[in-house]
Backbone as a printed PyTorch tensor [residue, N CA C, xyz], in Angstrom:
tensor([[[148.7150, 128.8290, 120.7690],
         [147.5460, 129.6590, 121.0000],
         [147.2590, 129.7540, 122.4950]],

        [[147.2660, 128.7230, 123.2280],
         [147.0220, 128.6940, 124.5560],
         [147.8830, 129.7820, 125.1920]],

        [[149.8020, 129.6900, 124.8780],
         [150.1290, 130.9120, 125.5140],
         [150.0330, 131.8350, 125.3280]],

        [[149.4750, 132.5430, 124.3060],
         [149.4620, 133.7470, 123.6550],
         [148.2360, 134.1570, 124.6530]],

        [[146.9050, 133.1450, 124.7880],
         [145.5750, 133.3600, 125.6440],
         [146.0590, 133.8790, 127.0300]],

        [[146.8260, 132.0520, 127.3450],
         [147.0600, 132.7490, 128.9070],
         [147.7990, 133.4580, 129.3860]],

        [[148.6970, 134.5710, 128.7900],
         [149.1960, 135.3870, 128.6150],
         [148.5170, 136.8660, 128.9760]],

        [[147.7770, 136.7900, 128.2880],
         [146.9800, 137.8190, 128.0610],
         [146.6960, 138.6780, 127.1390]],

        [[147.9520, 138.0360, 126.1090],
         [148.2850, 139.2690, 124.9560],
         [147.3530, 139.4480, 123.9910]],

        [[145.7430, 138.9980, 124.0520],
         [144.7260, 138.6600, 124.0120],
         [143.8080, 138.4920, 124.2950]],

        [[142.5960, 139.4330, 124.3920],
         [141.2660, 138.8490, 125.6560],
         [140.0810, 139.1460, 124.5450]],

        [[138.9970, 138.0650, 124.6300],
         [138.2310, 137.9300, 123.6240],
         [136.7060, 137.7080, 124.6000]],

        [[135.8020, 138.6640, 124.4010],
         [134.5330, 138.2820, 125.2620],
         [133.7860, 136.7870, 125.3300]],

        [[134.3340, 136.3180, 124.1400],
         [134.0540, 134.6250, 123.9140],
         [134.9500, 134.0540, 123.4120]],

        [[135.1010, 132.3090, 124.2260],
         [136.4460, 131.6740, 123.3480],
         [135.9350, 130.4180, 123.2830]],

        [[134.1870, 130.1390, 122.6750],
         [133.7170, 129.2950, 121.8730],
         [134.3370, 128.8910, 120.9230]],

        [[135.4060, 130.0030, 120.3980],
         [135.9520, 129.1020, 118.7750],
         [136.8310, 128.4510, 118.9950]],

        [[137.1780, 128.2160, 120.2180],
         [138.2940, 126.9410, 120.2560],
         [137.9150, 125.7130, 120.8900]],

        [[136.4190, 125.9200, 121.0970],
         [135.4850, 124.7170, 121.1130],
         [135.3820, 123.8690, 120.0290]],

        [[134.9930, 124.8900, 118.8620],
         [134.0730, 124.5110, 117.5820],
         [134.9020, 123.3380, 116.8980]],

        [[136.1030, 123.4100, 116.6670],
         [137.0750, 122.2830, 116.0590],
         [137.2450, 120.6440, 116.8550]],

        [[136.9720, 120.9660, 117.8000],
         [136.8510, 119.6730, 118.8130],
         [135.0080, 119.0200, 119.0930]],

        [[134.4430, 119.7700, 118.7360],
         [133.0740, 119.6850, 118.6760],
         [133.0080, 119.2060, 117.3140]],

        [[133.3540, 119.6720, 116.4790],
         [133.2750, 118.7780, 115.0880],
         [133.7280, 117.6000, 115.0490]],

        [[135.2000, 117.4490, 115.6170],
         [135.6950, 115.8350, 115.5130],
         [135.0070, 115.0450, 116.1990]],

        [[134.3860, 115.6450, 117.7220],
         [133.6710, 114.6150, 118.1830],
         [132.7190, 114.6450, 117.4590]],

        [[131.8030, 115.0040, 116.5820],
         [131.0090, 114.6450, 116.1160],
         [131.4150, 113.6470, 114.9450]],

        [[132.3650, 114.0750, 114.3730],
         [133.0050, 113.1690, 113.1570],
         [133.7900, 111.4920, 113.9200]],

        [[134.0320, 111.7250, 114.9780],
         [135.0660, 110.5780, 115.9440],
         [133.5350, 109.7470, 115.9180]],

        [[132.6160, 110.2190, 116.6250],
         [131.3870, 109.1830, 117.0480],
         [131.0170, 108.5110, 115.9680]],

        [[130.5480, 109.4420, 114.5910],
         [129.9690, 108.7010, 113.6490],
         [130.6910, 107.6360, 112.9590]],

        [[132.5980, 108.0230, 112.8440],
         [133.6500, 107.0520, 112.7520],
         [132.7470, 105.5230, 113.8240]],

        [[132.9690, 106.1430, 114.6530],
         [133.1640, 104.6860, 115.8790],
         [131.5650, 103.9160, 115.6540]],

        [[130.6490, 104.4990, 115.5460],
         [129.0220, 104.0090, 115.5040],
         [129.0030, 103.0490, 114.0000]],

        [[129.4980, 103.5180, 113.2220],
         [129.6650, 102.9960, 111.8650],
         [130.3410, 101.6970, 111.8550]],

        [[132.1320, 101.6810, 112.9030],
         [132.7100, 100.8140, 112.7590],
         [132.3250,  99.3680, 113.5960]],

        [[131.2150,  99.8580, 114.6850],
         [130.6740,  98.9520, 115.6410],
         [129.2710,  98.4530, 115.1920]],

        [[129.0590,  98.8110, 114.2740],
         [127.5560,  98.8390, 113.5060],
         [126.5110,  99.1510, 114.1690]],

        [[126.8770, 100.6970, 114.4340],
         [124.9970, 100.9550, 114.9770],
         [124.3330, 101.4330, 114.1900]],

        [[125.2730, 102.4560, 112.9950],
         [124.7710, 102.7300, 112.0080],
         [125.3750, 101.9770, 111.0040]],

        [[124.7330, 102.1370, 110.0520],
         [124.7750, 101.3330, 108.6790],
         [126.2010, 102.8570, 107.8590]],

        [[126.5800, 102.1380, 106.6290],
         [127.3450, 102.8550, 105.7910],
         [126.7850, 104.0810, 105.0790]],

        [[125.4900, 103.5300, 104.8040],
         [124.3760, 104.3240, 104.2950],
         [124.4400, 106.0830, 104.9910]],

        [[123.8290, 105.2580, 106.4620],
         [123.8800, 106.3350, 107.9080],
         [124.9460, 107.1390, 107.6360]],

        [[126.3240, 106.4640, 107.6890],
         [127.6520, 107.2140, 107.3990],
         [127.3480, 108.1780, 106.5740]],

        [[127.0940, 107.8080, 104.9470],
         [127.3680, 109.1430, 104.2490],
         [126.3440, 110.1360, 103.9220]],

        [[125.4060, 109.8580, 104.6490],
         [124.0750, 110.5750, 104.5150],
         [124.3300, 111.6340, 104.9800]],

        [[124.1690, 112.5810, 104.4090],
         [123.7860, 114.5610, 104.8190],
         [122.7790, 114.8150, 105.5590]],

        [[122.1940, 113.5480, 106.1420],
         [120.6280, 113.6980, 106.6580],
         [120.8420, 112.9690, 108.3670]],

        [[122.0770, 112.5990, 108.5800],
         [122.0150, 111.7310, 109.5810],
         [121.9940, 113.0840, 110.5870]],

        [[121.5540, 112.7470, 111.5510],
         [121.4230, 113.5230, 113.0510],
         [122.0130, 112.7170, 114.1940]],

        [[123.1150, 112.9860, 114.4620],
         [123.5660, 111.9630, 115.9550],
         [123.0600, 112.7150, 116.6710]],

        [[122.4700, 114.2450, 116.9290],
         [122.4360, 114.2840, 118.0040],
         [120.7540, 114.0150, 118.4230]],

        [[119.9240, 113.8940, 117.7410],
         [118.4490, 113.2460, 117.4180],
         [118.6320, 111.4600, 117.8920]],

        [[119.5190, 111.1520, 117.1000],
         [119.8440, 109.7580, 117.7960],
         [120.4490, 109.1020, 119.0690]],

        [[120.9870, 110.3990, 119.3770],
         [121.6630, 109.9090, 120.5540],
         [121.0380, 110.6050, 121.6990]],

        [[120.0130, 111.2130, 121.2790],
         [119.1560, 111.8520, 122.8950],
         [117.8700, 111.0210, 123.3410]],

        [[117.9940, 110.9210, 124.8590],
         [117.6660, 109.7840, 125.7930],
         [116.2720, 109.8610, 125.6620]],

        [[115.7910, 111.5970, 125.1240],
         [114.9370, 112.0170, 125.3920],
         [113.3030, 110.9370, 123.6070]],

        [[114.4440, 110.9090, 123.0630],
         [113.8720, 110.0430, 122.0010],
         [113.4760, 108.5870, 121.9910]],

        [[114.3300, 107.8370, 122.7120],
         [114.5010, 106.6370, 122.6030],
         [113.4770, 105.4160, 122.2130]],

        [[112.0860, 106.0330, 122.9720],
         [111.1750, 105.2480, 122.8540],
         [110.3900, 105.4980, 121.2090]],

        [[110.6470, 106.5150, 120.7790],
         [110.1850, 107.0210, 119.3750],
         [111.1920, 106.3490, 117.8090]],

        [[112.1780, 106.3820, 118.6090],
         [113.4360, 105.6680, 117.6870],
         [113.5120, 104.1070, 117.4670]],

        [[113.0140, 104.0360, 118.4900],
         [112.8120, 102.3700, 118.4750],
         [114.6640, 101.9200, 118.6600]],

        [[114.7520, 101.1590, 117.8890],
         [116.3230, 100.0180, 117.3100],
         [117.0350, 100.8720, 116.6350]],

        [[116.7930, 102.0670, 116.6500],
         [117.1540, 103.2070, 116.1420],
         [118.3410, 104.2620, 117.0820]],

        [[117.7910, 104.2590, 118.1340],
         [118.2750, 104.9210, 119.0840],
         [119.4720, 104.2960, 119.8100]],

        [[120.7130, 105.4330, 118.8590],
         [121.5570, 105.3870, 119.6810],
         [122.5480, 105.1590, 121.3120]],

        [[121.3100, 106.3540, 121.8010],
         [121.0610, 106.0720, 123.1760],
         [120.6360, 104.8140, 123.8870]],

        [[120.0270, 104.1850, 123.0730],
         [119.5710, 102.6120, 123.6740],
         [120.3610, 102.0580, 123.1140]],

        [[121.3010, 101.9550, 122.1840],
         [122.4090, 101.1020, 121.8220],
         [123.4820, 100.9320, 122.9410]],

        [[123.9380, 102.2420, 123.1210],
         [124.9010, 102.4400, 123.7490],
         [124.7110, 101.9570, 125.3860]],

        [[123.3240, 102.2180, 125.9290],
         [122.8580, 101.5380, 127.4590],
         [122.6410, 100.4640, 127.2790]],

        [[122.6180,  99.9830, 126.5600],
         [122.6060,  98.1150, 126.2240],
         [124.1940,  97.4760, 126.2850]],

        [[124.5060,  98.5600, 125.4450],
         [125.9740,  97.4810, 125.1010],
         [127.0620,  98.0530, 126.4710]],

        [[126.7150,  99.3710, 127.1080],
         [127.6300,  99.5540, 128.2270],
         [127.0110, 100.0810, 129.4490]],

        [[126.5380, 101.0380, 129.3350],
         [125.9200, 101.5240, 130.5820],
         [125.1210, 102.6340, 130.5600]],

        [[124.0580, 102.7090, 131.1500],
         [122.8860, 104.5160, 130.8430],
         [124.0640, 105.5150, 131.5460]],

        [[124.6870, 105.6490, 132.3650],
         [125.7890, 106.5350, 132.9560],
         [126.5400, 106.5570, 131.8060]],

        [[127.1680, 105.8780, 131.2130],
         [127.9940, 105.5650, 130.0170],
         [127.3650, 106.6890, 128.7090]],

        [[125.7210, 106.4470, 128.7100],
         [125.3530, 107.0490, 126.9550],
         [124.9180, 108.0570, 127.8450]],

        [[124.8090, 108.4460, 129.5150],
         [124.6490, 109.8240, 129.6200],
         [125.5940, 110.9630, 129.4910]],

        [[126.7270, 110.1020, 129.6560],
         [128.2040, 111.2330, 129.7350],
         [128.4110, 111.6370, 127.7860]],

        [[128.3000, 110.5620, 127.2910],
         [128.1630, 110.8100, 125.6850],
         [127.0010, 112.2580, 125.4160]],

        [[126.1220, 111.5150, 125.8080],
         [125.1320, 112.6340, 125.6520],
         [125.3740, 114.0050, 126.3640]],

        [[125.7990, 114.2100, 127.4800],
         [126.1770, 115.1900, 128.2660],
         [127.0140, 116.0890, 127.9910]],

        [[128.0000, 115.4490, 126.8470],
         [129.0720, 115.7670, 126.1500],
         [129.0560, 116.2320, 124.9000]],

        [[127.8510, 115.8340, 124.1870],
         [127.5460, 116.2100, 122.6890],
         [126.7020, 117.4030, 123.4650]],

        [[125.9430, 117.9030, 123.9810],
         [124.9990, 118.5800, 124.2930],
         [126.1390, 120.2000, 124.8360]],

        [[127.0460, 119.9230, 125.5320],
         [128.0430, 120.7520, 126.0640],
         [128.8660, 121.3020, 124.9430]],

        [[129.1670, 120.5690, 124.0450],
         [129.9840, 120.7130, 123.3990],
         [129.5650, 121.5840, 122.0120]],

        [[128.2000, 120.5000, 121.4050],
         [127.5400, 121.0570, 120.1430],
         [126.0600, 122.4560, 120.4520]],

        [[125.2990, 121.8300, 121.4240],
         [124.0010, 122.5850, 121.6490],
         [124.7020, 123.8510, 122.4480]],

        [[125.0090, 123.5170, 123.4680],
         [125.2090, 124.7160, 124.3310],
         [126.2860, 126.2150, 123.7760]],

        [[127.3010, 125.4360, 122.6620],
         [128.3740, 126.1800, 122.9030],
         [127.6720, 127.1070, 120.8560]],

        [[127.7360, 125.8280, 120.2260],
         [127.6880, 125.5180, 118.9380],
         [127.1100, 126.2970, 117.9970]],

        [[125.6290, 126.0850, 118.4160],
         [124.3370, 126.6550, 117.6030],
         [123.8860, 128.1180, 119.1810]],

        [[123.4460, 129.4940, 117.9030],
         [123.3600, 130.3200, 118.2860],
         [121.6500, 130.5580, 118.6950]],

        [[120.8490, 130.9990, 120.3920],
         [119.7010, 130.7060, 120.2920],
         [119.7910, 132.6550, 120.5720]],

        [[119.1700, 133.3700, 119.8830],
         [118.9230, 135.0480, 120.4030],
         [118.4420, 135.1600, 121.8120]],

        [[117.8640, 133.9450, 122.2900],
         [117.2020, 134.3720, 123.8150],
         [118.2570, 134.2430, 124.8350]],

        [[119.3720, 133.3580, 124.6310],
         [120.1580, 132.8180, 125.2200],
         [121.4720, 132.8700, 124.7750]],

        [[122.2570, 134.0330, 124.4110],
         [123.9630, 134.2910, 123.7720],
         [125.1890, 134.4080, 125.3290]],

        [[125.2210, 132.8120, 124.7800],
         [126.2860, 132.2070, 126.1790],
         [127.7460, 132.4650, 125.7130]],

        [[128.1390, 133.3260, 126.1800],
         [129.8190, 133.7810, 126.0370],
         [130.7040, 132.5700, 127.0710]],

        [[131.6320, 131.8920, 126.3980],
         [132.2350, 131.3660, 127.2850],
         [133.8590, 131.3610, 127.6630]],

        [[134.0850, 131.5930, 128.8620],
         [135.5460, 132.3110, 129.1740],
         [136.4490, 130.6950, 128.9400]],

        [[137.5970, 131.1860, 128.9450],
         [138.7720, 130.2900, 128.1480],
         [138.9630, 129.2360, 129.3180]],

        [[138.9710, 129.3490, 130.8260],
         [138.7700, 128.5450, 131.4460],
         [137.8610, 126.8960, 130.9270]],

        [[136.5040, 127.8980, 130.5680],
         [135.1120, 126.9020, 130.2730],
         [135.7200, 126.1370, 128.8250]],

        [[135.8460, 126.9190, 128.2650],
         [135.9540, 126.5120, 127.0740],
         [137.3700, 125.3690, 127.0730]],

        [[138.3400, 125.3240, 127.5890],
         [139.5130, 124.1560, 128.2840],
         [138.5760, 122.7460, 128.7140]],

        [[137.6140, 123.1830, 129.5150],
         [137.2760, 121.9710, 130.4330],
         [136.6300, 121.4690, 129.4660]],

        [[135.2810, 122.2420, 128.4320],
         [134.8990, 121.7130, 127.2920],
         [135.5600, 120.5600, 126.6340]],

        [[136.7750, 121.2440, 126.3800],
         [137.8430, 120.7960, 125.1560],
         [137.9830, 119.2470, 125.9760]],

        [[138.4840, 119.3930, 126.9520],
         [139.1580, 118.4720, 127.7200],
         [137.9180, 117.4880, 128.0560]],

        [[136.4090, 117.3800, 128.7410],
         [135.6650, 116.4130, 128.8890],
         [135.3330, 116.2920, 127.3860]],

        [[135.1190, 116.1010, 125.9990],
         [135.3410, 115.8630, 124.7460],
         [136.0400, 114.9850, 124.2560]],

        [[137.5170, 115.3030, 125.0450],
         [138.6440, 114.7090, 124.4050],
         [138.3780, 112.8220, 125.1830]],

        [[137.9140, 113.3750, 126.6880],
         [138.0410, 111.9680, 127.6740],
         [136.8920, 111.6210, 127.4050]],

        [[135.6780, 112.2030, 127.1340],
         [134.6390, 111.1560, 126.5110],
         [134.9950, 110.4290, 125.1290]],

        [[135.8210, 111.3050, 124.9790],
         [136.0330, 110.0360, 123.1910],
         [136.8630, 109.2420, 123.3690]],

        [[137.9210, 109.1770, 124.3470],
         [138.6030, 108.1280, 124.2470],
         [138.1880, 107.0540, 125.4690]],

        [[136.7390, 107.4770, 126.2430],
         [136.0840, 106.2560, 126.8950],
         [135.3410, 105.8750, 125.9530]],

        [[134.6140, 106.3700, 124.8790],
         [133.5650, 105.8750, 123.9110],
         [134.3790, 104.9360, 123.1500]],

        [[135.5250, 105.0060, 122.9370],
         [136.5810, 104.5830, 121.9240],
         [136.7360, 103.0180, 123.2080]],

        [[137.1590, 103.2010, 123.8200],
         [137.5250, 101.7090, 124.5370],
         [136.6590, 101.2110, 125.2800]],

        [[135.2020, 101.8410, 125.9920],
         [134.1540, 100.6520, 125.8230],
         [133.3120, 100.0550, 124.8450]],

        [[133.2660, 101.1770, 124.0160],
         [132.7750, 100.3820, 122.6950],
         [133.0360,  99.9370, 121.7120]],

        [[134.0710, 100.3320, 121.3070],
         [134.7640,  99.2920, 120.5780],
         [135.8390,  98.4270, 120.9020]],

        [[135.2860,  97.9520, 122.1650],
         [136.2760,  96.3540, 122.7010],
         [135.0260,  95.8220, 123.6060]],

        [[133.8530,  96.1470, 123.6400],
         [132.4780,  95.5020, 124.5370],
         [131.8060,  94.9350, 123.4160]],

        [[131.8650,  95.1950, 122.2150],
         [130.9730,  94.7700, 121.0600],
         [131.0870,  93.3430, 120.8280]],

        [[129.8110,  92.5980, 121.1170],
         [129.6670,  90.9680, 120.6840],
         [130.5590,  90.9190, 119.3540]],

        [[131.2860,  89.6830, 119.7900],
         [132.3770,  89.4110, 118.2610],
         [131.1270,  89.3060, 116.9280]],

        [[130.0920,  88.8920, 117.1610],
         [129.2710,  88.5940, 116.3760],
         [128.7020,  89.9340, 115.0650]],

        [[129.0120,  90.7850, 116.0220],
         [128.7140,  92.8400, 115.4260],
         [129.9310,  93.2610, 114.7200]],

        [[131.0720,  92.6370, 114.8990],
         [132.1800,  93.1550, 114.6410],
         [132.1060,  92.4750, 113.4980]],

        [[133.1920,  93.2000, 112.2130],
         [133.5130,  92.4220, 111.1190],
         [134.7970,  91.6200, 111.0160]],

        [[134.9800,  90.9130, 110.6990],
         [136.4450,  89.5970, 110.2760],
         [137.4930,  90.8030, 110.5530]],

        [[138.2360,  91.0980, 110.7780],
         [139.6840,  91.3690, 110.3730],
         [139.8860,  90.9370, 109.5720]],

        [[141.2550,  91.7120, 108.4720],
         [141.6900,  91.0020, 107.5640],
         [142.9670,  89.5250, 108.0280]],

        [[142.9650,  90.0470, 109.4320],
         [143.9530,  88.5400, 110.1180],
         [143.4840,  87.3530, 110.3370]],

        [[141.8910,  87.5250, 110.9530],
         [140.9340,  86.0680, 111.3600],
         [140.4330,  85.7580, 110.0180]],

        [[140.5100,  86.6720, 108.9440],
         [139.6480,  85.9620, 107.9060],
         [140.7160,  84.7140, 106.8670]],

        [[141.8520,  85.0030, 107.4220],
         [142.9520,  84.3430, 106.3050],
         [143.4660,  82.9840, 107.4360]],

        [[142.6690,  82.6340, 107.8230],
         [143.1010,  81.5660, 109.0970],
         [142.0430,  79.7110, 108.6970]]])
């Protein structure tokens, strides 16, 4: 698809939709990783009701209490750390994602690359500070330490 784009043999006034599939996994990658580090419960997991992005904005935190993602994540690594998360769900899901009539943001294939690409490197920093910073105590047994 990319050469066919950069090619040209193709020009589309918006190339949000090759956001939308990487915007989903990160949304599906986080709730994977939050679940497996226990910020959320299993419950959280399969609920139709969960909101990461309610949980994970900075702008909540004090309302969320032990709740808030965002204060999980600046606890266990760094506020620069749950701002790039946040910076990243917001780029990825709000800006590109959901349609506002006052505001119809077309975005050229350039934007929509760098999208793709800060997505891809926020998940695989979310992926190795947080799940290798987590007190052994949060983590569950392996099935290797438990047979010891």
């Amino acid at each position: 698809m990319n050469d066919v784009i950069r090619h040209g043999n193709y020009r589309f006034k918006d190339y949000s939709f090759i956001v939308f599939p990487f915007a989903k996994a990160y949304e599906g990658f986080l709730k994977q990783l939050f679940r497996d580090i226990k910020f959320i419960s299993h419950l959280d997991y399969i609920s139709d009701h969960l909101r990461l992005g309610k949980l994970m904005s900075p702008n909540l935190t004090d309302r969320l209490g032990d709740r808030s993602l965002y204060k999980k994540m600046t606890e266990t690594v760094t506020r620069d750390f749950a701002d790039r998360v946040w910076e990243t769900w917001k780029l990825g899901r709000n800006q590109v994602f959901h349609y506002f009539p006052h505001n119809v943001k077309a975005i050229t294939f350039e934007e929509a690359e760098r999208i793709v690409n800060q997505i891809l490197e926020t998940m695989e920093e979310a992926y190795l500070k947080l799940k290798f910073q987590i007190p052994a105590s949060r983590e569950q047994l392996s099935p290797r330490s438990s047979t010891k």
